[in-house]
Structure formats: C-alpha cells, structure tokens
LOPALUM-754445 format. One record per residue (C-alpha): residue number from 1; residue in one letter; chain; x, y, z. Coordinates in nm, 2 decimals, m for minus. Layout:
N
+-----+---------+--------+--------+--------+--------+
! num ! residuo ! cadena !     c1 !     c2 !     c3 !
+-----+---------+--------+--------+--------+--------+
! NUM !       a !      A !      X !      Y !      Z !
...
+-----+---------+--------+--------+--------+--------+
# end
This chain:
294
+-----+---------+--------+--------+--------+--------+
! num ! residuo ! cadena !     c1 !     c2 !     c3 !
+-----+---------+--------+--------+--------+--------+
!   1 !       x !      A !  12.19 !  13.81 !  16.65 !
!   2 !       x !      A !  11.96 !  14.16 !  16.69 !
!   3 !       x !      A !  12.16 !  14.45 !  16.61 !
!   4 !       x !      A !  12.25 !  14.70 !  16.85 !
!   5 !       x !      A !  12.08 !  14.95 !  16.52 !
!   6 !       x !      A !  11.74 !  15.08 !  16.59 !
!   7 !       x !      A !  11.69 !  15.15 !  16.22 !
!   8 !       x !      A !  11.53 !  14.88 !  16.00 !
!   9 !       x !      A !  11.82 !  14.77 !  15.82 !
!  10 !       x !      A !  12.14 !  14.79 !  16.01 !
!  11 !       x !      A !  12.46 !  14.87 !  15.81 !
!  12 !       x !      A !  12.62 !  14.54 !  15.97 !
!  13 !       x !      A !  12.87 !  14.44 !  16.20 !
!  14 !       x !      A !  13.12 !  14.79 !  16.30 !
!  15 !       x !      A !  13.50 !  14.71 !  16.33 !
!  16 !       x !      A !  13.64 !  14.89 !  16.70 !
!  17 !       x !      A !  13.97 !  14.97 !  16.70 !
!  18 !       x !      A !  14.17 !  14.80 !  17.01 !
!  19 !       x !      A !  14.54 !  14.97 !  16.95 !
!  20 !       x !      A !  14.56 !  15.15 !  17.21 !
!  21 !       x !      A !  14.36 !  14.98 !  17.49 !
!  22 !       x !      A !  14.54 !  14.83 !  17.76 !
!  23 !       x !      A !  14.55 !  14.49 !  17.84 !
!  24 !       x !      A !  14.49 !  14.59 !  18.18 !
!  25 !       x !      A !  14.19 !  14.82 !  18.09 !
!  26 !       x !      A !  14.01 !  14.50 !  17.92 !
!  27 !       x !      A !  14.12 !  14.20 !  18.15 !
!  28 !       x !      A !  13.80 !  14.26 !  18.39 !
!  29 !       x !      A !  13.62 !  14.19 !  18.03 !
!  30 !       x !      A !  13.81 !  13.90 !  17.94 !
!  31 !       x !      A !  13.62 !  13.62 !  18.20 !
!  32 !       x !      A !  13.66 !  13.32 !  17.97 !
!  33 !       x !      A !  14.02 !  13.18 !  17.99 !
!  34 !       x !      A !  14.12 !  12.85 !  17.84 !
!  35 !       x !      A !  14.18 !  12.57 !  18.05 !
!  36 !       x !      A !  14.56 !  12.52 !  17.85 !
!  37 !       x !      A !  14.62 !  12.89 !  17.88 !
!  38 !       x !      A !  14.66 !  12.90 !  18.31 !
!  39 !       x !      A !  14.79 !  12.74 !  18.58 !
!  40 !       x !      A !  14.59 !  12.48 !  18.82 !
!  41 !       x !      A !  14.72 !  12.47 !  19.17 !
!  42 !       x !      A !  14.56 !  12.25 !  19.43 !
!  43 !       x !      A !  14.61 !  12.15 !  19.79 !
!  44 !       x !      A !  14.34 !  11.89 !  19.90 !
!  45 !       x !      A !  14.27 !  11.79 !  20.26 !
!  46 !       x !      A !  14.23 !  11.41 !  20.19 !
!  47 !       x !      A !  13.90 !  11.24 !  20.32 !
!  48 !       x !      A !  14.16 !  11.06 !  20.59 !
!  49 !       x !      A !  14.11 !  11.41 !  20.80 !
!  50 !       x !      A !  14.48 !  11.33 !  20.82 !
!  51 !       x !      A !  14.69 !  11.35 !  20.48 !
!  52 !       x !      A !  14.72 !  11.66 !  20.16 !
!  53 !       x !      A !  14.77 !  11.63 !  19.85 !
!  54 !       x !      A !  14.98 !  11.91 !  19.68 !
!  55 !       x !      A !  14.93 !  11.92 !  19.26 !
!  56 !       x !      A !  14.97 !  12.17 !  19.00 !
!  57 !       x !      A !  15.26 !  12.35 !  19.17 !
!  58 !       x !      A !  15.61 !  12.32 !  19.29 !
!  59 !       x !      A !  15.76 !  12.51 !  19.57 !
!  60 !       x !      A !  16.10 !  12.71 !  19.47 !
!  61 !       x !      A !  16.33 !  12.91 !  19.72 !
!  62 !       x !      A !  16.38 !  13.24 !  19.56 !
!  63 !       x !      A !  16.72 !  13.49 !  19.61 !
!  64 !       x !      A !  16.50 !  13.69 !  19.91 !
!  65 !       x !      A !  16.54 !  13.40 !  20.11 !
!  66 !       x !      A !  16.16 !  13.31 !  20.05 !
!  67 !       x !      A !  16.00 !  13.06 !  19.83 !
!  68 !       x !      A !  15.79 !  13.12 !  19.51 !
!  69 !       x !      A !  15.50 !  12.86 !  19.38 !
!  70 !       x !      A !  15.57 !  12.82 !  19.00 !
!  71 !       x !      A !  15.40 !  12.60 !  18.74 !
!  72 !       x !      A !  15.61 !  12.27 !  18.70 !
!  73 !       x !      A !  15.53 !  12.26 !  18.32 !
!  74 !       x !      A !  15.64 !  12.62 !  18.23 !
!  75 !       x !      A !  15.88 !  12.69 !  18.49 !
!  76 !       x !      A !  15.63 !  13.06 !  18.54 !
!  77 !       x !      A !  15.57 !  13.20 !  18.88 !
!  78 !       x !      A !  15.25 !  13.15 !  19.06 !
!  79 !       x !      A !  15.28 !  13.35 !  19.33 !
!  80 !       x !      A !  15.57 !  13.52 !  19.47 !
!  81 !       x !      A !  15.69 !  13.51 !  19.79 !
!  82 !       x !      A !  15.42 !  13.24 !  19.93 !
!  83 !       x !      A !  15.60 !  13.16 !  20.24 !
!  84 !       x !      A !  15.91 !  13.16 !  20.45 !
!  85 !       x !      A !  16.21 !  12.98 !  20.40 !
!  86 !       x !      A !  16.15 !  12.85 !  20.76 !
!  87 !       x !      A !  15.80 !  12.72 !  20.71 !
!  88 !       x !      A !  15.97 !  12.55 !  20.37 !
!  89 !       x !      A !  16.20 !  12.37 !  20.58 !
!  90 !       x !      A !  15.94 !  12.24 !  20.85 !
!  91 !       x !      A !  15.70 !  12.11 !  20.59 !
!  92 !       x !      A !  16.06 !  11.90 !  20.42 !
!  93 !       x !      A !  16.14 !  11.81 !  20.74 !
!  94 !       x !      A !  15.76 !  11.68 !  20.80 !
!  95 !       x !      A !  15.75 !  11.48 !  20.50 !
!  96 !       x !      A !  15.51 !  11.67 !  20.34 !
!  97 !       x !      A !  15.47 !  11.53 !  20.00 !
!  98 !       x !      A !  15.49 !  11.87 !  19.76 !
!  99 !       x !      A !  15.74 !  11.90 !  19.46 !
! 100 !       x !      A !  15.61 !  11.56 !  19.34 !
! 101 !       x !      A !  15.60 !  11.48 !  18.93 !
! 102 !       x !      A !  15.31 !  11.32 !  18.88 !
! 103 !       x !      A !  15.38 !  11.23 !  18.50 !
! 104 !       x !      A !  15.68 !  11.00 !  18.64 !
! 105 !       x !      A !  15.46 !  10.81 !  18.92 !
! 106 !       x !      A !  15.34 !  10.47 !  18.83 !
! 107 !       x !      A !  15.06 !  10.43 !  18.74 !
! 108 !       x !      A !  14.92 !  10.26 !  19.04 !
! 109 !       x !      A !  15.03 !  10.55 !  19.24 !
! 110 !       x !      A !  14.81 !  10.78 !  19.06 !
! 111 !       x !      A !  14.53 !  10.62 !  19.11 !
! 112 !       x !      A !  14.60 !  10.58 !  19.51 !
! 113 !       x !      A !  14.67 !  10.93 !  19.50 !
! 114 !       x !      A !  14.34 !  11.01 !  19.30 !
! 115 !       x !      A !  14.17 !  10.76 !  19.55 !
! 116 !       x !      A !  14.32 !  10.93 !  19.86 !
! 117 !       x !      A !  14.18 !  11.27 !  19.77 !
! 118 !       x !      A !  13.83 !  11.09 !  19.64 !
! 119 !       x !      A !  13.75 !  10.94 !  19.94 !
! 120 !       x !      A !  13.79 !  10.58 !  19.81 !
! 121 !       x !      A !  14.00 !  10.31 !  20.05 !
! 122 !       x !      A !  13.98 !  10.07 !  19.76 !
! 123 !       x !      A !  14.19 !  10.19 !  19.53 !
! 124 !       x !      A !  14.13 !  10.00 !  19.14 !
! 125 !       x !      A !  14.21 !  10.04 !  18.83 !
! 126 !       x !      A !  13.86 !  10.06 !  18.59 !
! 127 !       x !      A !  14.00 !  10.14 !  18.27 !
! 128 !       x !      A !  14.37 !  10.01 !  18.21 !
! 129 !       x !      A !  14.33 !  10.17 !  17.83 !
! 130 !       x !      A !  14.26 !  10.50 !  17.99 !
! 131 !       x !      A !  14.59 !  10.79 !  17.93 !
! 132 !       x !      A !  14.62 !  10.84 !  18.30 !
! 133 !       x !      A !  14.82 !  11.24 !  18.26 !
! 134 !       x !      A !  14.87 !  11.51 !  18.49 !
! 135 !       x !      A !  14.58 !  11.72 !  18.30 !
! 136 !       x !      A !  14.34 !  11.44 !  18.34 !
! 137 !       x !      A !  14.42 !  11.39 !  18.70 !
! 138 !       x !      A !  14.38 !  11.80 !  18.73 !
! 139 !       x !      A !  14.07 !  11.83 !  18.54 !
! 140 !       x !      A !  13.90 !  11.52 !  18.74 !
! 141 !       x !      A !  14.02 !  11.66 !  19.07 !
! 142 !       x !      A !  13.88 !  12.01 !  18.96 !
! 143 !       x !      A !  13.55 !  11.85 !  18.91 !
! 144 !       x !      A !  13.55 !  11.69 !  19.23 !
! 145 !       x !      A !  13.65 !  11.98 !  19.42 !
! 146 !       x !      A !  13.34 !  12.16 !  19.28 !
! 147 !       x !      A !  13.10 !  11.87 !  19.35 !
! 148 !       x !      A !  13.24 !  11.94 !  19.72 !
! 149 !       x !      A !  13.17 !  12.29 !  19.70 !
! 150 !       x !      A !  12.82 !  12.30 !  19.50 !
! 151 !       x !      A !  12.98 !  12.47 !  19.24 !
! 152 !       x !      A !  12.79 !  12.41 !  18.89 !
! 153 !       x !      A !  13.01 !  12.19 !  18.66 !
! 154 !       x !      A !  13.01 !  12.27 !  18.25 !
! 155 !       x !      A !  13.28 !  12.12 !  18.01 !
! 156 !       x !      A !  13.32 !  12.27 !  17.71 !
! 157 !       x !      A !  13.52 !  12.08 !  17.44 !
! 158 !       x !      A !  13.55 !  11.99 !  17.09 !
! 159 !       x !      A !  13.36 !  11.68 !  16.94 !
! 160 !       x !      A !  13.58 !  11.39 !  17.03 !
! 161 !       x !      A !  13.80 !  11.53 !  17.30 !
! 162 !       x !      A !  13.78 !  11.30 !  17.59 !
! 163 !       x !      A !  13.47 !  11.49 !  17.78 !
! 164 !       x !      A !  13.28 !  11.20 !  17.81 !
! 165 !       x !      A !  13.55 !  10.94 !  17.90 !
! 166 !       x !      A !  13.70 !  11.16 !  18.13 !
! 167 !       x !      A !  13.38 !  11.15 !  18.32 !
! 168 !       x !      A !  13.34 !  10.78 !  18.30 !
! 169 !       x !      A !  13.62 !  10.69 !  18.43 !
! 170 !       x !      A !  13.62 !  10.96 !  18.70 !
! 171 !       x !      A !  13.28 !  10.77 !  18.79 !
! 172 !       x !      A !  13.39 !  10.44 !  18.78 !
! 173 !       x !      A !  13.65 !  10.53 !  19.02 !
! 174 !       x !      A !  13.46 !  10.70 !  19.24 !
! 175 !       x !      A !  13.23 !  10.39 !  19.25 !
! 176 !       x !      A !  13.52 !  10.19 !  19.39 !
! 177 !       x !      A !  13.42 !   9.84 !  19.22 !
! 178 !       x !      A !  13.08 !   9.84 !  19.37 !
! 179 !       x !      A !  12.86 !   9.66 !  19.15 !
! 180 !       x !      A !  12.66 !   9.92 !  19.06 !
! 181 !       x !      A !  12.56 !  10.21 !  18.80 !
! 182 !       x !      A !  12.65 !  10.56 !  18.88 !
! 183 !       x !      A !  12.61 !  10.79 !  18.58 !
! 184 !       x !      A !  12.37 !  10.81 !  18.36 !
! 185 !       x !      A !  12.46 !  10.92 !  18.03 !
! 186 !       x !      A !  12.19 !  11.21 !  17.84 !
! 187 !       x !      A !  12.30 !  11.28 !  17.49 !
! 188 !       x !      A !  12.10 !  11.56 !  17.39 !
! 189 !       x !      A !  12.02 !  11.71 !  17.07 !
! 190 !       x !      A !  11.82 !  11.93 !  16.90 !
! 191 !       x !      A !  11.50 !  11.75 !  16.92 !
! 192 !       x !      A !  11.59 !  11.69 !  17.32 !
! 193 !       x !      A !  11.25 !  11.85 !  17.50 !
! 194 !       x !      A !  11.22 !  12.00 !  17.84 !
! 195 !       x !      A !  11.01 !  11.67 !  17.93 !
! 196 !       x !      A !  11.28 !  11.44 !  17.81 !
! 197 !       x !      A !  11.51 !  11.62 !  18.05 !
! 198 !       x !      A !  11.30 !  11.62 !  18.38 !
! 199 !       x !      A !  11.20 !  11.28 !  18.31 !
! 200 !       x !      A !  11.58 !  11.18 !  18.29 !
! 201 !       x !      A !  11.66 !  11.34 !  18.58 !
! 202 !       x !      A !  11.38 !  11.20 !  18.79 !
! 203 !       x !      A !  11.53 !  10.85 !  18.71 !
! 204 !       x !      A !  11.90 !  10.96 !  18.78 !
! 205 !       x !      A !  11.76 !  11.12 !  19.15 !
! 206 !       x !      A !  11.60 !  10.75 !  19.25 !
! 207 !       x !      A !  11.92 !  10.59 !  19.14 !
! 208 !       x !      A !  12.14 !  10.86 !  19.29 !
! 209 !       x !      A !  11.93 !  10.77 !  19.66 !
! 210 !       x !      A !  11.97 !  10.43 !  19.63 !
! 211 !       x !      A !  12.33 !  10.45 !  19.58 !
! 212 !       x !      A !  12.36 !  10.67 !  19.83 !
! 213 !       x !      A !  12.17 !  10.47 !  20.09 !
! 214 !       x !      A !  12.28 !  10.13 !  19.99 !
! 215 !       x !      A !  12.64 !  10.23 !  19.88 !
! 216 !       x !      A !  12.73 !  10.52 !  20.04 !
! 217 !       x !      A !  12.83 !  10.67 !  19.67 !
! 218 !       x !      A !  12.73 !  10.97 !  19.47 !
! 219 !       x !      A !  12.61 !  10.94 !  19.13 !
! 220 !       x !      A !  12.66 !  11.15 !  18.84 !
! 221 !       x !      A !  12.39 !  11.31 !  18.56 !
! 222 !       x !      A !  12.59 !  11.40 !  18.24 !
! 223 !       x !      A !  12.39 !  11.62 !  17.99 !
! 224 !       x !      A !  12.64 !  11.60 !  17.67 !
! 225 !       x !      A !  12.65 !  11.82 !  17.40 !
! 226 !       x !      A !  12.40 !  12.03 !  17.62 !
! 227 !       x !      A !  12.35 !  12.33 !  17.41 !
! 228 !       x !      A !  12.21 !  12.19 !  17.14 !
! 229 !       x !      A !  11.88 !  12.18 !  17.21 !
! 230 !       x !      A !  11.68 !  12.49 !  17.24 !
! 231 !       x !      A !  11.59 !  12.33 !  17.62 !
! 232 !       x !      A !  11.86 !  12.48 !  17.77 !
! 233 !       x !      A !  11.67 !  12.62 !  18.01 !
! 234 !       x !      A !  11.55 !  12.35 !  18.16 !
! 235 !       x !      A !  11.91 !  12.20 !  18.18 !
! 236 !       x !      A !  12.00 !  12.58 !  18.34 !
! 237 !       x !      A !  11.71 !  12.50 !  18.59 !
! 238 !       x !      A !  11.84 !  12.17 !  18.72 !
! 239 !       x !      A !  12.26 !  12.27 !  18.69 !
! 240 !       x !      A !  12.27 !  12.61 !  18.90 !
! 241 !       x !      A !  11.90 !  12.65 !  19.04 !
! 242 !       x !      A !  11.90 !  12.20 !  19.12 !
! 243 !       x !      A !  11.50 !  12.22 !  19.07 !
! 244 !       x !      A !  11.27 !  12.06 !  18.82 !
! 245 !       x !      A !  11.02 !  12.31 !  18.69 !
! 246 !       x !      A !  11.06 !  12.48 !  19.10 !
! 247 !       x !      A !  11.05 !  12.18 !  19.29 !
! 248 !       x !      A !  11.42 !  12.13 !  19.48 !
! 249 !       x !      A !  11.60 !  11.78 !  19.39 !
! 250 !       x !      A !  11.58 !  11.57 !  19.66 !
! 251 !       x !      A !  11.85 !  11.68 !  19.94 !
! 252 !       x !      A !  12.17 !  11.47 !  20.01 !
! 253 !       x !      A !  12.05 !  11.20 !  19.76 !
! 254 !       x !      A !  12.44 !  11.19 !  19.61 !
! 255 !       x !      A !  12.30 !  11.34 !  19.25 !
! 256 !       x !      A !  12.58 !  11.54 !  19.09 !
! 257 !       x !      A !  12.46 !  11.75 !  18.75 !
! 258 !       x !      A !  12.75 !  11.80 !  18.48 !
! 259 !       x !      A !  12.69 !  11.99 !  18.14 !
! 260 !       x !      A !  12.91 !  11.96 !  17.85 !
! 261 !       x !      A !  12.89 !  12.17 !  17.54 !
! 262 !       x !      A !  13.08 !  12.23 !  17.19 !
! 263 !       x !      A !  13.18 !  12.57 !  17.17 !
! 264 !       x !      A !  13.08 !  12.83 !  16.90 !
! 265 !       x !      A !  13.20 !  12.86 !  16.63 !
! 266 !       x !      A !  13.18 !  13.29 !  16.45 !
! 267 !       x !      A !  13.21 !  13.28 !  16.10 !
! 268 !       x !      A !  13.44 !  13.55 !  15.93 !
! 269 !       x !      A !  13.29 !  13.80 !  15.69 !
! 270 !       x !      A !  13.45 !  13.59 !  15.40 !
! 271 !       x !      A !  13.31 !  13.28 !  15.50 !
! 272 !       x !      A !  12.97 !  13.42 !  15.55 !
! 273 !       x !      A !  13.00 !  13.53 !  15.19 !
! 274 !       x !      A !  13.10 !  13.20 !  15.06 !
! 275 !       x !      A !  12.80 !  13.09 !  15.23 !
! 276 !       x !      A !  12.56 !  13.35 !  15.06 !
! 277 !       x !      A !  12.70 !  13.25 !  14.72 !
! 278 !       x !      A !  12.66 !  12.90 !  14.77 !
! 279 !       x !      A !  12.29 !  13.01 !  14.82 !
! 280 !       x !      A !  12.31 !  12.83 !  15.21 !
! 281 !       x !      A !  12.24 !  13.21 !  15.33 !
! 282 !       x !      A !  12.02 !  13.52 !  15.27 !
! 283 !       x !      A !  11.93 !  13.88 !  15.36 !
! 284 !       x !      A !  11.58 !  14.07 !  15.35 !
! 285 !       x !      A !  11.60 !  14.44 !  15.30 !
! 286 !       x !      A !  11.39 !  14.67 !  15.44 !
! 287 !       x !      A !  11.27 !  14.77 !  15.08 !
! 288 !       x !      A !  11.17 !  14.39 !  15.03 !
! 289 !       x !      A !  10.91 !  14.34 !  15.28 !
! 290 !       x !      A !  10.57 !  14.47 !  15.27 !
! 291 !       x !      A !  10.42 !  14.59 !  15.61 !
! 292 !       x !      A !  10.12 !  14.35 !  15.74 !
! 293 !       x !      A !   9.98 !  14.25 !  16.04 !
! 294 !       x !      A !   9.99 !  13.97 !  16.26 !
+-----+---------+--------+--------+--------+--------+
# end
C-alpha cells in the first residue's frame, strides 16, 4: 500500500486515537455493514399484480396506540411508529399475510412463497438437501429484488460458506424445471485474463437470449472468487458499466452478472513480524538502493 509519507522511507503505519470520537461523528464513514449485524425488511409486490409478501419484520402495537416494525429474531425496533392502529386493523381484517414465521412453515410452503415473489407458477423443489432458512430465503430475495432494480450484485463470503450453492439453487428455481441451463459458473483466479472474461460472457449473453426467447427465463453469469485476478477491471466493466471493452450487453437478453469475493484479510503488526522472521517478508531502506535509471 503507498504511504500517505512523501519522504523516501516512511516511519510506518501511525496509530489515531478514537476515544473521544462519536459514534455519530464516524457512522457516515462506516459504509460497510455485515449482512448478520442489521435487519432485512421486505414487502414484495408478487408477479400475480395481486398478492405481497411481508419478510424480515413483524408488526407490534406499541403503548401510543400505534404499531412499531421490529426484527422477529431480536425482538429490536425497526421503525417506530410505522402506522396507525386503524390501518393495523384493516390489513388483519384483509387477510394480509404479515407476522408470518417463516422458520416454522413447511417446507413446501417456502418454496411457493419464494416462487410467488419469483414469478414462477410452478412451484418445485430442485434441491431437497438444500437448508431452506429464513437467511437464505432473505439473502435470495435480496438478490432478486436487485436483479429487478439493475442494482450490481457482489457477495462477499468466506471460502466454503454457501455463496455458490446459494446461487445455484436460487437458479434452478428460478428456471422452474425447464430443461435447460441457466448459469454459467466462472471460477476465476489469479491467472483469469481480461480475454477469458469477455469471451465467457459472450457465451453466457447467447445463452441468456435463447433462454429468454425460448423460455421466457433469465440467466445468471457468476464470477466466483472475483477478486483474485488482477482483471478486475474487466469484471467492474461488465457488473456496474454491463459493456465489454465499451460495447453495451445485448438489451433485455435475461443476462444477470453476480460477483463474489473473499474478503481481506490485514495482518497485525505481530503477525507481519512473524512473517519477516520466517524470511516470507522484507523491507528496502532508502540507504540500500542505489539511484539508476530506467
């Protein structure tokens, strides 16, 4: 990492003191959030034009004669006051299908809920091995809201942490039992070129418009383990800009980009000196190099 030093040879990494900040001086700084660490409330307008689907939240009647959205699993407020006891009652009255646990449906119930908001009228079962939990359901229904809204989708997740099922079975439901493929599976690495990349996602746009025209069904481009190749770029260009080296993707072919990533890991000052002993790290000195050019 370049030091912030203009001098030759910086005098290393400077410890600031946070005591007395605020937490509310540094939250505009703090943009990453863990996906454990907060709440994920959703209300879906189901592809029936007709039916919601309420998840991630329960509704609570508070002492001011309102009602409060709190997170079922912690029992912590939402939002206060998020409508009126009145509005509460009509929705009850309605049927309107909130307060629901989805950990205690069966299982085929998830999935026709999953299906419902999805867009499928076939509702089945791909992977009967697959840990059907609230969080998946959340973190699939996340994903499909921001296919909906062309919102760029990275995952970022240990080595072995579902990522890559989680996709494939969110895939093979959204295929609905069509005989078909609909993802296409890039595992890149460090010797993963920009022309790799472009040429697998020319293949995944002519699949993605056959699907599309044939089956009426999106497909799904999966870059895993995305930042380990010093391509990014390229898979930067194709996620947030959708262009191959300036050209624009095809339009309303069905292709959907999703990058996943292991996070990064900062080594503490006492590991990095284990790692200098061990003779698996250096340092040059300004003293030691001789001035040349070229």
């Amino acid at each position: 990492t370049p030091s912030l030093s203009i001098l030759d040879q910086s005098a290393g990494r400077k410890h600031i003191d946070l005591t007395d900040i605020r937490d509310e001086d540094m939250a505009p700084f703090l943009l990453r959030k863990r996906w454990e660490s907060e709440p994920h409330p959703y209300i879906f307008f189901n592809d029936d034009h007709v039916s919601m689907t309420f998840i991630g939240f329960h509704l609570v009647p508070n002492h001011q004669s309102l009602v409060d959205a709190i997170d079922p699993s912690t029992n912590r407020i939402i939002k206060k006051n998020i409508m009126t006891m009145e509005l509460y009652k009509a929705l009850q009255l309605q049927r309107v299908p909130f307060n629901i646990d989805f950990d205690r449906l069966p299982r085929e119930e998830k999935i026709e809920r999953l299906c419902n908001v999805l867009g499928n009228q076939w509702p089945l079962d791909p992977d009967e091995t697959y840990e059907l939990t609230t969080d998946n359901m959340l973190k699939m229904l996340a994903i499909h809201m921001r296919f909906r809204c062309g919102i760029p989708v990275i995952i970022m997740g240990e080595t072995g942490c579902g990522k890559t099922r989680l996709i494939k079975y969110l895939c093979e439901l959204r295929r609905g039992g069509v005989g078909t493929e609909n993802m296409k599976l890039v595992k890149v690495h460090g010797g993963t070129s920009s022309d790799m990349i472009y040429n697998r996602v020319r293949e995944a746009e002519a699949l993605a418009f056959t699907n599309k025209q044939d089956y009426d069904i999106d497909s799904v481009l999966f870059f895993d383990e995305a930042n380990t190749t010093e391509a990014v770029s390229s898979i930067k260009e194709i996620l947030c800009d959708r262009t191959v080296k300036g050209e624009v993707l095809t339009p309303n072919c069905g292709l959907q980009i999703i990058a996943a990533c292991n996070p990064y890991r900062k080594h503490t000052d006492e590991m990095i000196q284990r790692l200098e002993s061990a003779g698996l790290g250096y340092r040059v000195q300004a003293k030691d190099t001789d001035e040349k050019l070229g």
